[in-house]
Every structure is written in structure tokens, then in C-alpha cells.
N, C-alpha and C positions, 0 to 999 in steps of 0.2 A: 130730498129724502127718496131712497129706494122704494118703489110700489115693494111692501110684503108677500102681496099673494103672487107676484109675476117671481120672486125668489122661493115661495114654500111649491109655488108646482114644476118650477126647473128641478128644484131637490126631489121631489116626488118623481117624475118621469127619470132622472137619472140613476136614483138607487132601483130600478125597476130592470135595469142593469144588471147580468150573473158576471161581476167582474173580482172574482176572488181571485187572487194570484196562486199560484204552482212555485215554491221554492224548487221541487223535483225537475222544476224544465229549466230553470236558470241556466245560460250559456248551451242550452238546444232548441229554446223557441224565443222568440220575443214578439209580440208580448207574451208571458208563460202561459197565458189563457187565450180563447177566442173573443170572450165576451169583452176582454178588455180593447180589443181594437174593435168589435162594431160600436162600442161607446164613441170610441176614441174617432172614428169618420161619423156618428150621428153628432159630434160635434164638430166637425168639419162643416158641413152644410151648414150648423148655426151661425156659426162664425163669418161662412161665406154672403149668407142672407145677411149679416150685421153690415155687411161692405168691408170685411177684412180680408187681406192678403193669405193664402194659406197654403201651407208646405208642409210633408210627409213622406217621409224620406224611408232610406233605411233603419233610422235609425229609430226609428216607431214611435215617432216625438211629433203629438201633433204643435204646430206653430201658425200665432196667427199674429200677424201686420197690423193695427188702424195707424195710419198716417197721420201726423200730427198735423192740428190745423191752428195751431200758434205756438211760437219759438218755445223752447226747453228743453230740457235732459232727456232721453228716453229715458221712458221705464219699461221693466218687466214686470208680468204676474205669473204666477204657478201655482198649480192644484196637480194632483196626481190622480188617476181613473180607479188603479187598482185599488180593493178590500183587503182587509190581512182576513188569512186561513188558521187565526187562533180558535176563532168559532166557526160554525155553518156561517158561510157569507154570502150564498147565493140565493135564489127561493127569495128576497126578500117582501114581507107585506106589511107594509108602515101602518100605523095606526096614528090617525089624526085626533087629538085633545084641542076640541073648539075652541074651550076657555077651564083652563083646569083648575081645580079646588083645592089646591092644597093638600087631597087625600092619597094614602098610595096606588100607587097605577098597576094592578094587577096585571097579566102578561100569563102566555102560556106558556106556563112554567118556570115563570119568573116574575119576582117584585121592584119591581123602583117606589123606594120607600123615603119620602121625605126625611125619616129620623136618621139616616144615614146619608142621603143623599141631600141636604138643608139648600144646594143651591135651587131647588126645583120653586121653592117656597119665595125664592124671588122673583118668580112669574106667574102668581095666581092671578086666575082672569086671563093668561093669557095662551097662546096657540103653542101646543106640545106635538112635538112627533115622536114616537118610539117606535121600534121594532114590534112584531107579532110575540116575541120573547122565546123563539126557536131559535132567530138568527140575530145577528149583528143586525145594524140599520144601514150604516154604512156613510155617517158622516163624517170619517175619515176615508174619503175624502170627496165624497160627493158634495158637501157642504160648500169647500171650496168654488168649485164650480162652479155649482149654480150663483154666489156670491161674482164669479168673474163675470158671466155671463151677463148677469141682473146689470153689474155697472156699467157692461162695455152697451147695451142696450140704451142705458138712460141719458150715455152720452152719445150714439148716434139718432136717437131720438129727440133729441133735444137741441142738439147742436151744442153743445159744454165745452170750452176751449181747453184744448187735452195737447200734450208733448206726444209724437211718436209713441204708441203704447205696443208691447209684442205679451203675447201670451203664450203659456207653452202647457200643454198636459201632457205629464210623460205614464208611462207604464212601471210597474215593478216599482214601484219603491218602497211598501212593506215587506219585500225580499230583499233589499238593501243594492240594488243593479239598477235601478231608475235610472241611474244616470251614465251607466257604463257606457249606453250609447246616447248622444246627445247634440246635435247641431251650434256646436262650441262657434264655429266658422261661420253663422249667419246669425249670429245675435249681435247685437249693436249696442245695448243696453248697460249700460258702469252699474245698475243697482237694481235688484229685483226685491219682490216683496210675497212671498210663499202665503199662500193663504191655507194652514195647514191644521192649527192652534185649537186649541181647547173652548176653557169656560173664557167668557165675555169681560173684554179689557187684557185680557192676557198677550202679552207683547215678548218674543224670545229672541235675544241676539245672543243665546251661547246654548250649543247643544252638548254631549257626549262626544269624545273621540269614538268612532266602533270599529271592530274587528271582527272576523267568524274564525273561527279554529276546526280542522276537523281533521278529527283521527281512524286512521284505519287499522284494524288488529289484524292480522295473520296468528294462529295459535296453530295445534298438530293435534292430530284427533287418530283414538286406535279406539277399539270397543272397550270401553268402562271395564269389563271385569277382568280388562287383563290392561288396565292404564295408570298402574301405580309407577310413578317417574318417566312417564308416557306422554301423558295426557298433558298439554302447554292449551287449557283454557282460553281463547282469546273471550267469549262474552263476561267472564270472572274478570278478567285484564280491565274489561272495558268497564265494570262496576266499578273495581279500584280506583280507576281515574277521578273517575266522576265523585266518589264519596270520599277523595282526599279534597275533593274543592273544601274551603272553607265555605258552611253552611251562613256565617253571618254576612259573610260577601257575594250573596243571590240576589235576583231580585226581588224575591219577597222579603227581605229583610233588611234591604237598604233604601237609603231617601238621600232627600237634598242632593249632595254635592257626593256622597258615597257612589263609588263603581262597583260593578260587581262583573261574579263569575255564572253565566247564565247558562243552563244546558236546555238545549233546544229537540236532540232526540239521542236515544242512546238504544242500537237495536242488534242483532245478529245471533251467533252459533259460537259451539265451543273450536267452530273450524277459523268462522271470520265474523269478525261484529264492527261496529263504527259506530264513533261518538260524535256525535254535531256541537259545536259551545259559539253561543258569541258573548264577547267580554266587551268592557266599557267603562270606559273612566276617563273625566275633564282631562285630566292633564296626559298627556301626551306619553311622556318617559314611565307614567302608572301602566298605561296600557301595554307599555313594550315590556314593564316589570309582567307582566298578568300573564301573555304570553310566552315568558321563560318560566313561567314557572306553570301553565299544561305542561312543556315540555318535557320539563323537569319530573310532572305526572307522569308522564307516557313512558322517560327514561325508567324512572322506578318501578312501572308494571313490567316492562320488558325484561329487568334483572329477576324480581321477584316470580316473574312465571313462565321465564323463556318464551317470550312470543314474539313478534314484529311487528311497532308501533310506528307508523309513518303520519307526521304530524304536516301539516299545510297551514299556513294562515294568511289571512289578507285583511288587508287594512280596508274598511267599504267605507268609512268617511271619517272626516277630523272637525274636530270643536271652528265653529265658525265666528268664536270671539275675535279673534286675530284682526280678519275684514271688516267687520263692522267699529272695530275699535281706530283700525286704520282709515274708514270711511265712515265716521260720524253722520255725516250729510244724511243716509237711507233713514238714519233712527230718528233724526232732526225731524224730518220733512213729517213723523207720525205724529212726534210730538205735536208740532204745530196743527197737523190737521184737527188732532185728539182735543185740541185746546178750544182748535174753531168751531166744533159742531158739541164739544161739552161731552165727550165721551174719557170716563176715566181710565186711566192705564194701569197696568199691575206688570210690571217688568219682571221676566223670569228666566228662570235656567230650563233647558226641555232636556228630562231624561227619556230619551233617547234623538231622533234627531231627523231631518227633512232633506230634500233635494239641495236643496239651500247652500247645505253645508259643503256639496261638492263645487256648488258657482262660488263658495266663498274659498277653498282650496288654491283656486284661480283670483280671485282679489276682489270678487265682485260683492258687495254688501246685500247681506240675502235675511231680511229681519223675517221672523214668522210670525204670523197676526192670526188672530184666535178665529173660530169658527162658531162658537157656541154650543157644539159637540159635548157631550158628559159621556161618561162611563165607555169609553172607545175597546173598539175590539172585546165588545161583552155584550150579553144578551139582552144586558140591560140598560144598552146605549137609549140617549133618546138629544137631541135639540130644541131649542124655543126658537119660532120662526120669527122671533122676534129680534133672537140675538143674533140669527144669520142678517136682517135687518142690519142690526147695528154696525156688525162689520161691515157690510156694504158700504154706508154713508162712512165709512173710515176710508175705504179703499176711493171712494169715488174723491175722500177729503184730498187725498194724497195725491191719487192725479192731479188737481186742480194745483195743488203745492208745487206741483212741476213745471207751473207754463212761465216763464220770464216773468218779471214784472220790472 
């Protein structure tokens, strides 16, 4: 078993971390923040104190080595540094619940309330962390870590016969470019295992296809009291777009297996405005439907108000079923761990989607194993350091599943 308290103060010192990411720097800095690379070398030295190998490159991908010290498959693991910038993610001051009661956990300015949140109620008596209730906490993805960290310790501590194990924490991947740059060229590894996941037992080998769309308006602008059949609106153009999406295909209005049409910023003048979208949906030929038909938005503002709508889209990842259906063996190796230490599974779909999914573009089976994380990217995130616990003795199960026998 994983020592608890050597995981709940790696998670503590690491969200102490300001690693919010910058969508605005994507493709002019990497990482888009600073805070995300001094995480990213104060974990270098961990890694290196562990006795791992470590590389960091251009590609701002920290990687580390332990050498296997009995025959088996490598494995990889992955966590990512960066916080999403849906709420304040920086600033953060965790509040530790010694042994919690069951009652709601007041927060400034904000409640996590059992009657709504009922998994909390499965860890009365035990160790809670939440946010101050200003910011996120940031167990997407600090969680992770401290989780890789805790296991790669208790097997150089202990001596645990382990396969070649590589680790990798990338940057940016709540911006969806994690992986645009990535040391493809010195990883060795057929199967990796994302430690990215949610509530406790939750196991994902099929994410979202995703895309981002963005459109840019050009309108014609004269003074208003002389702009009748003048005046070519572009931030009018750019409302039209957006309120021809279908409202029931957003993501507040869709679940399960439903994709939708998400707007992520919609801003400018009646000179120039720009609309941000990323769309998502499992199946693949859906997503390329989703994005003919912004276009098809964009073509009908441009008729309708004479402006110039220049549409871009790019594909930032695809459903990682494909690989893990073709390499069974990654999801195997959980089962059996899950089986050996009595920890139950809940197999899921993830609406939306992890690094994972770009190793699995490449063929490499990339499962995401849960974190014990609730309420993510909300003020009202919080963890049981119990459940980071559990994932641990999962991850550490898995290794072990990997030496010959």
C-alpha cells in the first residue's frame, strides 16, 4: 500500500504551483505559462533524486527513465502540470478536512454540498482536500502526479521488481496542444496509462474526437447616422453564428454518448469580431458533419450581412477506442491488477479527452485511470486523499503486472 500522507503532501506542495495555462500564448510560448515549466524542473530534481534518467528537451516534455530491474514490457505513465483557465487557477490555498462529517463544506464563496454532490458521503471519517472556494484546487492534474510520484518512490524504496517504467508530464493540455510537441523519438514504451480521471474506480478507454473552429469577421464600418446599406456588421455576423448553433447540441445540454457544439469566446466590433468553437463528438464522420456545418454558419452570415468570414479548423485529437480495442493487453493488465488488490472498476466514456488520446492516434493503448478528483475545473473541486490512495496501489498493481512471470 501507498503511505497516504507521503501522496496528500506531494498533492499539497504541487498545487502551490500558479500553473494555469494561456490558451492566448498557444503556438507563441510553450509552456503558455511560466509557472508551468518551474513545476515542470521542480520535478526534474524529484525524479532525478528517485534515481531516474531525465530529459527535457524542446519540446517542454518533462521525461523520466527508471530502469527495469526484471524482464517486461515497458510501461509509460502521464500526468499533465498545466490547470485549466475556466476558473482563477492560480493563488491556490487548499483546505485540509482531517476527517469529514458528512456536512456541507462551506468555502468562500462557495458550497460542496453532500445533497448534490452524494459521492462526498462516501468518505465520512475520512481526509478531504478542497480549494479556498475562490479558485479551482487543481486536481486535474496535480492529482496525477503526486499519484506517479508516490509510486515511482515506493518502488525505488523498496526494491519492487518493476519493467522499464518512463514517465512523462507534458504542458498545455487543458489548451488541447500537450502534445503538439512531444518526444515521439525516445519513448520505447507499446502502452501507457494517463493518470488523469475522475471519481474512484473510474477506468476510460474511449474519449471525444475534438476539434477547435475559429472564425474571423471582417464587416465595413461608416458612422451609424449615415450607415443605412453601409454598415456590413461584423460583431452582428458573429452573434448570428453562434445563435444558429443548435442550443440542444451544447455542452450544457448534452450527456453520455451526445457531442456537441461548444462556444468557448465570441468578442470584437462592428469593424472585426471573432468567434472561438470547439466541437466534439465519438464518432469521427459526426465531427466532420459539425464542422460543415459552422461553415455552412459562417457562409450564411457572410450572405446575409455582406462581411468576410474566414473559418480555420483543426482536428486537436480523435477517440482513442481504436487502440486500446486493438491492444487489449493495456486494459487487461488493470483488470487483473484491480482484481488483485480488490479495487472495483466502473469503465467509462470521457467527455472530453487526455494526452492519451494523441499516443493512441499512433497505436499505443493509452487507458485513463481516475484520480479521485470531483467537481474539476470548479470552485468547488475538492479530492479524498484516500482516493488518490487508491489509485496509487492500482498504478503501483499494474506495474507489478508488467514483470515476466
Amino acid at each position: 500500500m501507498i503511505p497516504r500522507e507521503a501522496i496528500r503532501n506531494r498533492f499539497l506542495r504541487y498545487v502551490s504551483y500558479d500553473t494555469m495555462s494561456d490558451s492566448s500564448m498557444v503556438g507563441k510560448r510553450r509552456p503558455t505559462t511560466e509557472g508551468q515549466e518551474a513545476l515542470q524542473r521542480a520535478l526534474i530534481e524529484e525524479l532525478e533524486e528517485l534515481g531516474l534518467r531525465t530529459y527535457y528537451g524542446e519540446e517542454k516534455v518533462v521525461m523520466g527513465t527508471l530502469d527495469g530491474n526484471a524482464p517486461g514490457i515497458p510501461l509509460a505513465l502521464m500526468a499533465h502540470v498545466d490547470t485549466s483557465d475556466a476558473v482563477a487557477g492560480n493563488g491556490v490555498r487548499p483546505r485540509v478536512i482531517s476527517s469529514y462529517d458528512g456536512s456541507p463544506i462551506v468555502l468562500d464563496g462557495a458550497v460542496i454540498d453532500p445533497s448534490s454532490d452524494s459521492d462526498l458521503l462516501d468518505y465520512i471519517g475520512s481526509e478531504i482536500i478542497t480549494s479556498s472556494g475562490d479558485t479551482l484546487l487543481g486536481s486535474d492534474d496535480k492529482a496525477g502526479i503526486a499519484i506517479i510520484l508516490a509510486v515511482l518512490e515506493k518502488i525505488v524504496s523498496d526494491g519492487i521488481p518493476h519493467p522499464t517504467i518512463e514517465v512523462f508530464f507534458t504542458p498545455d493540455e487543458e489548451t488541447g496542444s500537450g502534445m503538439d510537441a512531444f518526444p515521439y523519438g525516445r519513448m520505447v514504451s507499446k502502452r501507457c496509462y494517463t493518470i488523469d480521471g475522475e471519481r474512484e474506480g473510474e477506468v476510460e478507454t474511449e474519449c471525444f474526437n475534438a476539434a477547435s473552429v475559429s472564425i474571423r469577421i471582417t464587416g465595413d464600418v461608416v458612422h451609424p447616422g449615415s450607415g443605412r446599406g453601409r454598415i456590413h456588421n461584423a460583431a452582428t455576423a458573429a452573434c448570428h453564428i453562434v445563435s444558429s448553433l443548435p442550443s440542444s447540441e451544447s455542452p450544457e445540454a448534452t450527456d453520455g454518448r451526445y457531442g456537441y457544439y461548444g462556444v468557448d469566446s465570441i468578442c470584437g466590433t462592428a469593424g472585426e469580431a471573432s468567434v472561438s468553437l470547439f466541437l466534439r463528438d465519438f464518432d469521427f464522420t459526426e465531427l466532420e458533419r459539425r464542422i460543415e456545418a459552422v461553415k455552412a454558419a459562417a457562409r450564411s452570415a457572410e450572405l446575409l450581412y455582406r462581411v468576410r468570414a474566414d473559418v480555420s479548423a483543426d482536428i486537436q485529437y480523435r477517440n482513442m477506442k481504436e487502440a486500446n480495442i486493438l491492444h487489449p493487453e493495456a486494459y487487461e493488465a488493470i483488470r487483473r491488477a484491480a482484481g488483485r488488490i480488490g479495487q472495483a472498476l466502473d469503465e467509462r466514456i470521457i467527455r472530453g479527452g487526455t494526452d492519451g488520446a494523441r499516443l493512441a492516434e499512433r497505436g499505443i493503448p493509452s487507458p485513463n485511470i481516475f484520480t479521485g478528483g470531483h467537481n474539476l475545473h470548479s470552485c468547488r473541486e475538492w479530492v479524498a486523499v484516500e482516493a488518490m490512495g487508491r489509485a496509487a496501489d492500482l498504478v503501483l498493481a499494474i506495474v507489478e503486472e508488467g514483470v515476466s512471470r
